[in-house]
C-alpha positions in Angstrom: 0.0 0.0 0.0 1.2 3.6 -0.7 1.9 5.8 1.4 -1.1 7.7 3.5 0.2 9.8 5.7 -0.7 12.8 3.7 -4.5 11.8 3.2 -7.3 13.0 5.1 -8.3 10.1 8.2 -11.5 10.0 6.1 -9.5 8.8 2.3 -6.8 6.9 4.3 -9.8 4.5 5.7 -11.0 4.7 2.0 -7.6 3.6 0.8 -7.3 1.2 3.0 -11.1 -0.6 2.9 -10.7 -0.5 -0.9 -7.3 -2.2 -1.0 -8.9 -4.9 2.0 -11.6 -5.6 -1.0 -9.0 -5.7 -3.5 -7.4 -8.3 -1.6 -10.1 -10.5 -0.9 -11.5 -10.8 -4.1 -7.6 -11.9 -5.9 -7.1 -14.6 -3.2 -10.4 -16.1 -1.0 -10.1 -18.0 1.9 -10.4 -21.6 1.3 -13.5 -24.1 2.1 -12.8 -25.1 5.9 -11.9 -28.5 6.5 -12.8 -29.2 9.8 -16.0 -27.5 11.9 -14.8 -24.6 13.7 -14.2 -25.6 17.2 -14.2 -29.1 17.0 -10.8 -29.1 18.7 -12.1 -27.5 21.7 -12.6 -29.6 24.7 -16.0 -30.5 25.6 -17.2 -30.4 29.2 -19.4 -33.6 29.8 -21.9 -34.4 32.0 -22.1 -30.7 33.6 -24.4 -31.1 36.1 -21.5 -33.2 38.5 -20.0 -29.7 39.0 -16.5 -28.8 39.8 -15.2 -32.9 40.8 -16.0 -33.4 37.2 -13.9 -31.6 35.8 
């Protein structure tokens, strides 16, 4: 990106959202693989309290 020191605070967050969009349309995110969070740990049988877990 060029340089925006010299630019209004209004056309440097202009600049910046249009080179953001730029961006994202040349190279997408990819599919996820994997469900988001399925790493986390899950807390069984909640009702036990505290000894539990």
């Amino acid at each position: 990106m060029a340089d925006t020191s010299k630019l209004s605070k209004e056309d440097r967050k202009k600049a910046k959202r249009a080179v953001r969009k730029k961006k994202k349309a040349e190279k997408p995110l990819g599919k996820r693989t994997v469900p988001r969070g399925s790493a986390k740990r899950k807390v069984k049988k909640m009702v036990r309290g505290q000894s539990k877990r």
